[in-house]
C-alpha positions in Angstrom: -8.3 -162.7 52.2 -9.6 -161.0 55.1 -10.7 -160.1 58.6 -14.3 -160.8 59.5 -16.1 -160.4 62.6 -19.8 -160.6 63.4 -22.3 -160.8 66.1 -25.8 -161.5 66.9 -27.2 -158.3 67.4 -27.5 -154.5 66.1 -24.8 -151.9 67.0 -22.8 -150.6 63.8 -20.5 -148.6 65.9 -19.4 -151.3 67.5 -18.9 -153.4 64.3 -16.7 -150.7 63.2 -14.6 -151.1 66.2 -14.2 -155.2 65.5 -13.2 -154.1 62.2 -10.5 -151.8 63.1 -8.8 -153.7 65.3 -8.4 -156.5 62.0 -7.7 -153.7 59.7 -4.4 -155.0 59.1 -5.6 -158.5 57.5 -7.9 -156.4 55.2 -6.1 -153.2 54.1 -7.5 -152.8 51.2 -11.2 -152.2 52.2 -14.0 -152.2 54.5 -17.6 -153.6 54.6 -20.4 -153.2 57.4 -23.8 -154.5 57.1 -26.6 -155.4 59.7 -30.2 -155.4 60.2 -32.2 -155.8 63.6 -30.9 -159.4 64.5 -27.2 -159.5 63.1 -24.8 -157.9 62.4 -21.4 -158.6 60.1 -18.2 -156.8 59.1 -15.1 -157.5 56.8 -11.8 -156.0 56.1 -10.8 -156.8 52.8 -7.1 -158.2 51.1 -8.1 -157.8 47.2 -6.6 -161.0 45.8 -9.1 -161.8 43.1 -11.6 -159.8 41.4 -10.1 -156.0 42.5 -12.4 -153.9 41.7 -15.5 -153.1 44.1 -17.9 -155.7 43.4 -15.9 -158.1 45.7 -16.4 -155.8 48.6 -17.8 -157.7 51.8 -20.4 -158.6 53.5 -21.9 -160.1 50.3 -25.3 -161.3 49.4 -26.8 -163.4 47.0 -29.3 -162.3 44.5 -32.2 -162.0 46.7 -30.5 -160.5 49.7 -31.2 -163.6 51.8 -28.2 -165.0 52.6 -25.3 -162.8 54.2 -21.5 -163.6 53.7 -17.9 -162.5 55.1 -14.9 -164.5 54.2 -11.1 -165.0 55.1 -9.7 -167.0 52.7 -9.1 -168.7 48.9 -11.7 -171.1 47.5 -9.0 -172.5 44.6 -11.8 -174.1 42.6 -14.4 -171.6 42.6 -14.1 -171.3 38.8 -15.6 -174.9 38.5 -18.4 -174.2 40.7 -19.1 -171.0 39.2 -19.9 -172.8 36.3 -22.0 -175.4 37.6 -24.0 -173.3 39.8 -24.8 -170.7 36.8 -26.1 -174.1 34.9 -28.5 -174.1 38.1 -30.1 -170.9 37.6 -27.8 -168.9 40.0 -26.6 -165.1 39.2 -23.3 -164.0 40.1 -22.5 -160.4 40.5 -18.7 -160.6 40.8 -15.8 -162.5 39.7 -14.8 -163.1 43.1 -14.3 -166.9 44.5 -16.3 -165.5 47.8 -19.3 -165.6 45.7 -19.4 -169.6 45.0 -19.7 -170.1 48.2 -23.0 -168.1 48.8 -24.7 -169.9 46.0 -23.0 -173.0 46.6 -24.9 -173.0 50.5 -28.4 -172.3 48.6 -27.6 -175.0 46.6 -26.2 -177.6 49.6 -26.6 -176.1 53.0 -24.2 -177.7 55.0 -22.7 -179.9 52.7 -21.6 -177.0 50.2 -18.3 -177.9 53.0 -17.5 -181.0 50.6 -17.5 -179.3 47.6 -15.1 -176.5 48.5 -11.0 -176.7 47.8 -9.1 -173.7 49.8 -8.7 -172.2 52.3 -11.0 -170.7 54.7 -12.8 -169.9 57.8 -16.4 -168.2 56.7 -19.7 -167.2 58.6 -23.1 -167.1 56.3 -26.6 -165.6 57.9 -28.9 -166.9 56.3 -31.9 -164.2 56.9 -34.7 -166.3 56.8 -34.0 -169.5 58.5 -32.4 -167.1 61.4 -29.1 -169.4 61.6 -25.4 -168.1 61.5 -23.2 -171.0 59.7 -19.8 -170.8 60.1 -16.5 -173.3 59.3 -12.8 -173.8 59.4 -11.1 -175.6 56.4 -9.9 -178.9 56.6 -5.9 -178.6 58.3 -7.1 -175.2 59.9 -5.2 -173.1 58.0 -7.8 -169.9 58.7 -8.4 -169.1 62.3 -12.1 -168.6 63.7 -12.9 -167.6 67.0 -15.7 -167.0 68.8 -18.2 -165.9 72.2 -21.8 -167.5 72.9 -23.1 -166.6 76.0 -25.8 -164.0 78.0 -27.9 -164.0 74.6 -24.6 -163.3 72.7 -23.1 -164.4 69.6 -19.6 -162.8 68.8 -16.9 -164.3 66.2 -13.8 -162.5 64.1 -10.9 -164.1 62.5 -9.2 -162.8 65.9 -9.7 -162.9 69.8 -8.9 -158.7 70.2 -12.1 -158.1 67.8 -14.1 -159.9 70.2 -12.0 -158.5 73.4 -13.9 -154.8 72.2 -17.2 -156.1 73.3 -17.0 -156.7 77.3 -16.3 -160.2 77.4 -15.3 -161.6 80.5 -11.4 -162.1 80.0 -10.7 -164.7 83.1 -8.1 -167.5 82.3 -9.4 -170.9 81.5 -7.2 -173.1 83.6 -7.2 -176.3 81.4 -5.7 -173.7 78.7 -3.3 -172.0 80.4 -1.9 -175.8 81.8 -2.1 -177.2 77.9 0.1 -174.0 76.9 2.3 -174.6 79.5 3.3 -178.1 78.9 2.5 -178.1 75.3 3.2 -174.4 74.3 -0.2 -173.6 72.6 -3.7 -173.5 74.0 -5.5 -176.5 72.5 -8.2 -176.3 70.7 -11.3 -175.6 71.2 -9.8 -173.6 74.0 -8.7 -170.4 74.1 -6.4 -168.5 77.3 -9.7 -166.9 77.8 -12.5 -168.9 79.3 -15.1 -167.8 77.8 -14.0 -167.9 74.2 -13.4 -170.8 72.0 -11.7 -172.1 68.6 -13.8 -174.3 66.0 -11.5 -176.9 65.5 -9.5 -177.9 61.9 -12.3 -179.4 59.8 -15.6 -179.1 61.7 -18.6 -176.2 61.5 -20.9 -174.2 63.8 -24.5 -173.7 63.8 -25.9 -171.0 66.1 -29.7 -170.8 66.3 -31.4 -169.7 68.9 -28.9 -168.9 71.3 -27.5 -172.7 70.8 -24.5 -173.5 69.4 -24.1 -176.9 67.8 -20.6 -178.4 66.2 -19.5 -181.1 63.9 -16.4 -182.5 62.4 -17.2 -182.4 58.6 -14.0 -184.0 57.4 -11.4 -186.5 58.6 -9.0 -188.8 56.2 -9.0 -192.3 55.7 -6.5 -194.7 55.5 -8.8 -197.7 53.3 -7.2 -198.4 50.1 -3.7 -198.3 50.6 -1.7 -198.3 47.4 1.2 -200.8 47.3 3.0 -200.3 44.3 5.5 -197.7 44.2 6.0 -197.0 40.8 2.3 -195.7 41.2 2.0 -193.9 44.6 5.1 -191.6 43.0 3.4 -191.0 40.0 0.3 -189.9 41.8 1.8 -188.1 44.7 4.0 -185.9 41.9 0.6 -185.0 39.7 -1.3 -183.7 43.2 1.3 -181.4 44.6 1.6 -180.4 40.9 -2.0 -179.2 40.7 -1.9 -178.2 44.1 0.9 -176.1 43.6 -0.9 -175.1 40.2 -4.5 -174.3 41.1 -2.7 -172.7 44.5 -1.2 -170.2 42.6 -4.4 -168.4 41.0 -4.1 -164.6 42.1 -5.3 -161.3 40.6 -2.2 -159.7 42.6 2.0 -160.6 42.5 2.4 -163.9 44.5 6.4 -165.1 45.5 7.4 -168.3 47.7 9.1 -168.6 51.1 12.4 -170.5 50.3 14.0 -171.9 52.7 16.8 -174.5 51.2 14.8 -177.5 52.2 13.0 -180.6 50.6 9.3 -178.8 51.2 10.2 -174.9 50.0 12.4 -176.2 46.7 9.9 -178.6 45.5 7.2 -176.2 45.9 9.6 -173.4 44.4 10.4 -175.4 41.3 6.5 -176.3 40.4 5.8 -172.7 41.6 8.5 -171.5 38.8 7.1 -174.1 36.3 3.5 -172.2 37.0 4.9 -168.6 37.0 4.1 -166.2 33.9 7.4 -164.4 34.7 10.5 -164.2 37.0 9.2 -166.0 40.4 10.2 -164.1 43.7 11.3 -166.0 46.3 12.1 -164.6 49.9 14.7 -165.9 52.9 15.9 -165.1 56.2 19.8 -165.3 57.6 21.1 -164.5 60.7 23.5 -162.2 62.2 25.7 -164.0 64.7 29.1 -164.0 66.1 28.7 -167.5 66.8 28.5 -170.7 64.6 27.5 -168.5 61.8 27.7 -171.3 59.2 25.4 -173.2 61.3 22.2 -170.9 61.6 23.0 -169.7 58.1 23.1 -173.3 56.6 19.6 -173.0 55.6 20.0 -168.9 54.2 23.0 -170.0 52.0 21.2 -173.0 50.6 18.1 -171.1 49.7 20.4 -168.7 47.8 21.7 -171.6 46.1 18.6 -172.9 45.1 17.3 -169.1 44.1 20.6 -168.8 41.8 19.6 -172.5 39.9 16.3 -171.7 39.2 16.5 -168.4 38.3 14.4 -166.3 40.9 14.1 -162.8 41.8 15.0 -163.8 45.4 15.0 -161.5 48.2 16.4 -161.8 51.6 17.1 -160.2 54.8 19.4 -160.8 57.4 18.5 -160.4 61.3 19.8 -159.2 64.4 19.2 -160.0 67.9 18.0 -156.2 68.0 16.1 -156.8 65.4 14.4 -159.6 66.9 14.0 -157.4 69.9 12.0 -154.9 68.5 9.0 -157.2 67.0 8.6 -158.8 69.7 5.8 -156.3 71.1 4.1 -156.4 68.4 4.2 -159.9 67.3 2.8 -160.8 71.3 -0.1 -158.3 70.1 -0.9 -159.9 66.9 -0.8 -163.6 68.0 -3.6 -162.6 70.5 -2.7 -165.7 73.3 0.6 -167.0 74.3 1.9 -169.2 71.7 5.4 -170.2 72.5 7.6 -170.1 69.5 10.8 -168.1 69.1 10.5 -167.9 65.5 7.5 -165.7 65.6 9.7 -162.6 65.6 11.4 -164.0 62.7 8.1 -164.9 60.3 6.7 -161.5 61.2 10.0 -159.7 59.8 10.6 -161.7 56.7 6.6 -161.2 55.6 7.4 -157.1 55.9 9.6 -157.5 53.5 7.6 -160.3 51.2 5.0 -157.3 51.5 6.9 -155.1 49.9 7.1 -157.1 46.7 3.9 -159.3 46.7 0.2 -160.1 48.6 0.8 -163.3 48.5 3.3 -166.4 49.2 3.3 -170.3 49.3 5.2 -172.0 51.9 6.3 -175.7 52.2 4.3 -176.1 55.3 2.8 -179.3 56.0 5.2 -181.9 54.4 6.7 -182.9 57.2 3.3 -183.9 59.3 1.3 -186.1 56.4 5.1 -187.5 55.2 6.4 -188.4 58.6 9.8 -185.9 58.3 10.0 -185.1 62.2 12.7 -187.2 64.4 9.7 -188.4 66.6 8.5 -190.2 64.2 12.0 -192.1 63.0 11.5 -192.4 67.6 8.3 -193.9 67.2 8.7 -196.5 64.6 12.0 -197.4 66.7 10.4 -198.1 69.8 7.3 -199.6 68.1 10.3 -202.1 66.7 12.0 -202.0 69.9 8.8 -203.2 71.5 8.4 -206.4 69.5 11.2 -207.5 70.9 10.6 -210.7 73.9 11.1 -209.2 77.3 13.8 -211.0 78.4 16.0 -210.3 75.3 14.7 -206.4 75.5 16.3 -206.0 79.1 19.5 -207.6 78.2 19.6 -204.9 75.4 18.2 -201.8 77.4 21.0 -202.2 80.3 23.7 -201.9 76.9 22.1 -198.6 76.0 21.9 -197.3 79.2 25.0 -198.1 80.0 26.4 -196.8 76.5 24.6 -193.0 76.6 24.5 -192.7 80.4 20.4 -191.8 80.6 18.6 -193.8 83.3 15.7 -191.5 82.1 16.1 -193.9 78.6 14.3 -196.8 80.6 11.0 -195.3 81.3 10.8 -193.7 77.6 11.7 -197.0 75.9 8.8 -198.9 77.3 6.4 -196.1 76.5 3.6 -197.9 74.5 1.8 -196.2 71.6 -1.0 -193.7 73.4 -0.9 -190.4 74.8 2.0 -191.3 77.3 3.9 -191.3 74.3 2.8 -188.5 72.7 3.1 -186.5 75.3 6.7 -188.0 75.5 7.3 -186.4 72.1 5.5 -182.9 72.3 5.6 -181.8 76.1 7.3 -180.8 79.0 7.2 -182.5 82.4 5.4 -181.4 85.4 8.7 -181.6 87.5 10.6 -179.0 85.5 7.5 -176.6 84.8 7.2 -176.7 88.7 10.6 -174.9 89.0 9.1 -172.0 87.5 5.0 -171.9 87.7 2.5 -172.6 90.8 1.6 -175.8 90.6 -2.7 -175.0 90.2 -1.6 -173.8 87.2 -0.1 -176.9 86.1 -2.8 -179.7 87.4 -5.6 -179.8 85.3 -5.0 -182.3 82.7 -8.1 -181.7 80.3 -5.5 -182.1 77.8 -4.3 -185.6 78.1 -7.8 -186.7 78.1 -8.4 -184.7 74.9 -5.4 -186.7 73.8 -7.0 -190.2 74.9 -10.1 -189.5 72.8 -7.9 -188.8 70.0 -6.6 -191.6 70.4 -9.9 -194.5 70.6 -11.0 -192.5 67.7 -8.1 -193.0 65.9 -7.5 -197.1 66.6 -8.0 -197.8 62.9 -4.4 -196.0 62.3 -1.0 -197.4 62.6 0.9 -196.0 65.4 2.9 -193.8 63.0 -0.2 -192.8 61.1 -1.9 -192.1 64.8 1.3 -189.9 65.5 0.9 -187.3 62.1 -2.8 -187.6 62.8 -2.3 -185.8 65.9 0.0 -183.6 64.9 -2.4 -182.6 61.9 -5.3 -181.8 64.2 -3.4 -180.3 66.9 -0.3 -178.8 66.7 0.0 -178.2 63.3 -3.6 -175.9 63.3 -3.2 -174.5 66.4 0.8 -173.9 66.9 2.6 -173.8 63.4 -0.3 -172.6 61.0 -1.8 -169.9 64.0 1.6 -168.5 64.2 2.3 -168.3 60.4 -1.4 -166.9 59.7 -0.9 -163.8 62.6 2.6 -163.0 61.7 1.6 -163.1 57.7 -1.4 -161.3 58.4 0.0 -158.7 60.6 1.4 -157.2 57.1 -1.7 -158.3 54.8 0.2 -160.7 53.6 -1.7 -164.3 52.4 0.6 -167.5 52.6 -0.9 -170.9 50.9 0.4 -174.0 51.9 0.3 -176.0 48.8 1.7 -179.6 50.7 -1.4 -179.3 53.1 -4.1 -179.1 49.9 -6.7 -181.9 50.7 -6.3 -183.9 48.2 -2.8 -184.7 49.0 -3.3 -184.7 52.6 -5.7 -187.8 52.2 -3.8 -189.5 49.5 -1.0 -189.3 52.2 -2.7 -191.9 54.4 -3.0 -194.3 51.5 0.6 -194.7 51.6 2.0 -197.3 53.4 4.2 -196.0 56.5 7.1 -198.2 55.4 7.2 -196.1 52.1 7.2 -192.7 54.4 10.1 -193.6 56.9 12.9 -195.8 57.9 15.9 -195.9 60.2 17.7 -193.3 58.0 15.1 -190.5 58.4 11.2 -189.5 57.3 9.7 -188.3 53.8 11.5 -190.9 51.7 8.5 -191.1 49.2 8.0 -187.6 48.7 11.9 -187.2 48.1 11.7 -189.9 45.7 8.5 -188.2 43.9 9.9 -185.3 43.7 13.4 -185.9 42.2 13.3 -184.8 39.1 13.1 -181.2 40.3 15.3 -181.1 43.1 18.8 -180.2 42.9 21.1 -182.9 44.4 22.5 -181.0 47.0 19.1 -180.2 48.6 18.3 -184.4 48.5 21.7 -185.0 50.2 21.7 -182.2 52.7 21.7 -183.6 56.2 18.1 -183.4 58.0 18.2 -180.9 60.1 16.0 -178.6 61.8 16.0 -175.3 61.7 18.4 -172.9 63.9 18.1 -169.7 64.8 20.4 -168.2 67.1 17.7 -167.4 69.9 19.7 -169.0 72.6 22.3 -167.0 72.1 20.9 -163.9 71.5 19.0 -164.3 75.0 22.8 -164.2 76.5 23.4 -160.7 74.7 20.8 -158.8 72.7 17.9 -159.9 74.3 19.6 -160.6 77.9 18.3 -156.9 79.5 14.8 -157.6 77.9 14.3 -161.2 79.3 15.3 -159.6 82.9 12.7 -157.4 82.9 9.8 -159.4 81.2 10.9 -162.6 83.9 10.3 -159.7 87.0 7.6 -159.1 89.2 7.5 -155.3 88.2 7.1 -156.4 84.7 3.4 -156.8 85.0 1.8 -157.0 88.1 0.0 -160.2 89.4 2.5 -162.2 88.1 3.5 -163.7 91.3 0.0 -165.3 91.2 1.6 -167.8 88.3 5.0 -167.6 88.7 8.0 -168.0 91.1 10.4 -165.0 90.2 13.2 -166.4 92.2 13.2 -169.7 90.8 12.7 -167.9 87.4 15.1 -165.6 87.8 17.7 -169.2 88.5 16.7 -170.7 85.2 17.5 -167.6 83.1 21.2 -167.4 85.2 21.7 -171.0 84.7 20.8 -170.3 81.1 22.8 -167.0 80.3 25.5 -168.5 81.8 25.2 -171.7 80.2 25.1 -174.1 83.2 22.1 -175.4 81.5 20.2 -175.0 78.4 16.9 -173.6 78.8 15.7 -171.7 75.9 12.2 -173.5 75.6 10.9 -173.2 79.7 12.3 -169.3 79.1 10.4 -168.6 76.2 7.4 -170.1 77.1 7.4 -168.2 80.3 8.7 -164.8 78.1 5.8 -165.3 75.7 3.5 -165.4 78.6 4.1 -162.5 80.5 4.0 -160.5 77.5 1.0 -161.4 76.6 -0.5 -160.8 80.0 0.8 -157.5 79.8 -0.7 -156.8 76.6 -4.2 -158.5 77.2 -4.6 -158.7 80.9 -3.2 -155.5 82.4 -6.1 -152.8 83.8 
């Protein structure tokens, strides 16, 4: 709903300038309040309850407890209720308000009681503690500072960067985006500020900051019966599709053609009190048109049988080219993903017509729709195997697709090696490009091992999503949709990642998730009686956008001069521009395929130029 930002001491003018530089999550209004130990601020997206009374920070009745929000609590109305039978007076129809009263009421555990999403800090005046969360999947970002007698925390690392925070480069983050694309959390690219991780909350007292994980899913009571898991699985994406799409302002739904977007399109039309908008993105390209527009044409396909209002735009590599500076400023930290550019254009236009959007996000993490996981339950298979009959049949498919690199990945066991198998890139290619002290600190593979031992009571394929729910989907996919929808003041729900259905997820037996033919075969089944045949039949793919070519044309000058030591000085402290400058000729000339190293590399220098630079 918002932008908030907050810190430990008195200095309005300050405030203000934290605010400011979130304005564009909260257009709508603004809110300052401290007193001689804290201070908070809000920008405001009016989503429920317009009118002023749901202006942040907000109190409760006595003035004791302080409150700025970013978020949607779906079942505030409930609450509401049962917190008035309590004795407690609301002044606003907001759902920011529950959760006030709802902390009188339970202190820290008000956390189990809430249904949304949201990061949220409450001072409460006299106890002298700041209490702050992150929902469950991480869905709302929270960042923050603690140190020299300092408390500082925003919905975004540039709110904090006005204060004079020391902005040196945390090693173990810089080598986790490298090889995995995204600093992981609870780090940040900047040492001295952090991330509260997916599903925990903070307690800062005293100059001391404590943190717990508050919720985690459980895979006791697995369901067996078929018949039933459908029936339940179709009745909680149908209320969380339902309850999801409560909004005082016009809402519309990103379509893109698949499985995840057209289910939640169909319930989301079902829901609708008039003509649902839905929004897509095509691509302009000279080459293999049909096949980055596969996804564009089946969203209009989809738009045309349900009878949406369905608005699209088609983009260029120059198109592309010019958000790229300022999607690099909104994402605040390298995040290496070439479809930033893309989000951030599509949610202009979804802007235009509505404040907020549901996405299909999340289905294919809890209902195993990635080809790693089809990998995984192959070599957990492949593994079961004696030895003596596995060599016989490794030499065949060696021999068969000509990889000698196949041997060491088949023998992989379930763990980290794997994982990182899956989701990173080696040490001997990202040593082509970046110093190697850069690349040697390894804090997170033993993040990953942790992970891991914690996770022993999961199946291998349940311990794969798992990590992929805590990690990369929070701090990669969901931070990159939250800065590029927010950069417009745009909200986007993710219906498939409610929490409800998230747990239920795990009390599904893997065997009805996957199988040799491909991932999400009991959601499919679930949901089809709303999906069109042609969307159940498509062939899984992912989806394409023509970055790699638009790198040998459009963005060919650009990528020169962001991969060049006049780009932004110091860069020869991380990088080696000759050997840089080898991989983007063997790319644009298309000796070798390297759109992933290049990107990563793009993504960082630009953000070094818009963070770092003097």
């Amino acid at each position: 709903m918002c932008g908030i930002s907050g810190f430990n001491f008195n200095d309005r003018v300050l405030l203000k300038k934290m605010n400011m530089a979130v304005a564009h999550r909260g257009p709508d209004k603004e809110g300052v309040w401290n007193n001689a130990d804290f201070s908070l601020g809000h920008r405001r997206l009016s989503i429920i309850d317009l009118s002023e009374k749901g202006v942040q920070p907000m109190f409760n009745e006595n003035k004791t407890v302080a409150m700025v929000f970013n978020g949607e609590i779906y079942n505030y109305r409930e609450l509401r209720e049962e917190l008035e039978r309590k004795g407690h007076r609301f002044f606003s129809n907001t759902d920011s308000e529950a959760i006030i009263h709802l902390y009188e009421e339970k202190g820290e555990r008000c956390l189990e009681h809430l249904d949304g999403i949201f990061s949220f800090g409450i001072y409460d005046l006299e106890k002298k503690i700041f209490f702050a969360s992150r929902d469950p999947m991480g869905i709302k970002p929270f960042y923050y500072f603690c140190g020299g007698g300092k408390f500082i925390f925003s919905s975004e690392i540039k709110a904090i960067l006005e204060h004079p925070v020391n902005r040196e480069i945390d090693k173990r983050a810089l080598s986790s985006y490298f090889h995995l694309f995204y600093p992981l959390a609870p780090l940040t690219i900047y040492k001295d500020i952090f991330k509260l991780p997916a599903g925990h909350f903070l307690i800062y007292k005293d100059g001391d900051v404590r943190i717990e994980r508050y919720w985690k899913p459980s895979n006791k009571g697995k369901i067996t019966d078929k018949n039933e898991i459908k029936k339940i699985l179709f009745d909680l994406t149908e209320k969380a599709v339902e309850k999801q799409m409560i909004s005082d302002r016009p809402l519309g739904v990103f379509l893109s053609g698949g499985i995840d977007s057209t289910a939640v399109a169909a319930l989301a039309k079902k829901f609708s009190s008039g003509k649902l908008k839905t929004f897509s993105v095509g691509f302009e390209s000279q080459e293999e048109k049909e096949k980055y527009n596969f996804d564009f044409e089946m969203a209009r396909r989809v738009s045309r049988d349900f009878g949406t209002e369905h608005h699209e735009i088609m983009i260029s590599g120059k198109d592309a080219l010019s958000a790229l500076e300022k999607v690099s400023w909104h994402m605040d930290e390298p995040i290496s993903n070439h479809t930033q550019s893309i989000t951030y254009l599509l949610s202009e236009i979804a802007k235009k017509e509505v404040a907020v959007v549901l996405g299909g996000d999340g289905g294919d993490e809890i209902f195993a729709g990635y080809p790693r996981y089809r990998l995984n339950l192959f070599l957990d298979k492949y593994q079961k195997i004696p030895v003596f009959l596995r060599k016989q049949i490794l030499n065949k498919i060696i021999s068969r697709v000509k990889n000698p690199d196949l041997a060491r990945k088949i023998e992989k066991l379930p763990g980290v090696d794997r994982y990182m198998l899956f989701m990173s890139q080696k040490d001997e290619f990202l040593k082509q490009a970046i110093k190697s002290e850069w690349l040697e600190d390894k804090w997170h593979f033993d993040k990953f091992e942790k992970d891991y031992s914690r996770l022993s009571e999961f199946s291998s394929g349940e311990t794969l999503m798992l990590m992929d729910l805590e990690n990369w989907l929070p701090e990669e996919s969901l931070m990159r949709t939250d800065k590029t929808t927010m950069a417009w003041g745009l909200e986007e729900r993710v219906p498939l990642l409610d929490r409800h259905l998230v747990e239920f997820s795990f009390k599904i037996p893997d065997y009805y998730k996957i199988n040799r033919s491909g991932g999400k075969k009991i959601f499919i089944e679930a949901m089809g009686s709303l999906l069109p045949d042609y969307v159940v039949n498509a062939p899984k793919r992912g989806w394409f956008s023509p970055m790699a070519k638009w790198l040998r044309s459009d963005l060919k000058e650009f990528a020169y001069e962001v991969l060049s030591p006049g780009y932004c000085s110091g860069g020869e402290e991380f990088l080696d521009f000759e050997a840089v400058r080898k991989i983007l000729d063997d790319h644009i000339s298309k000796r070798k395929y390297n759109l992933a190293l290049i990107w990563s590399l793009i993504t960082f220098q630009m953000w070094r130029r818009n963070f770092m630079r003097k």
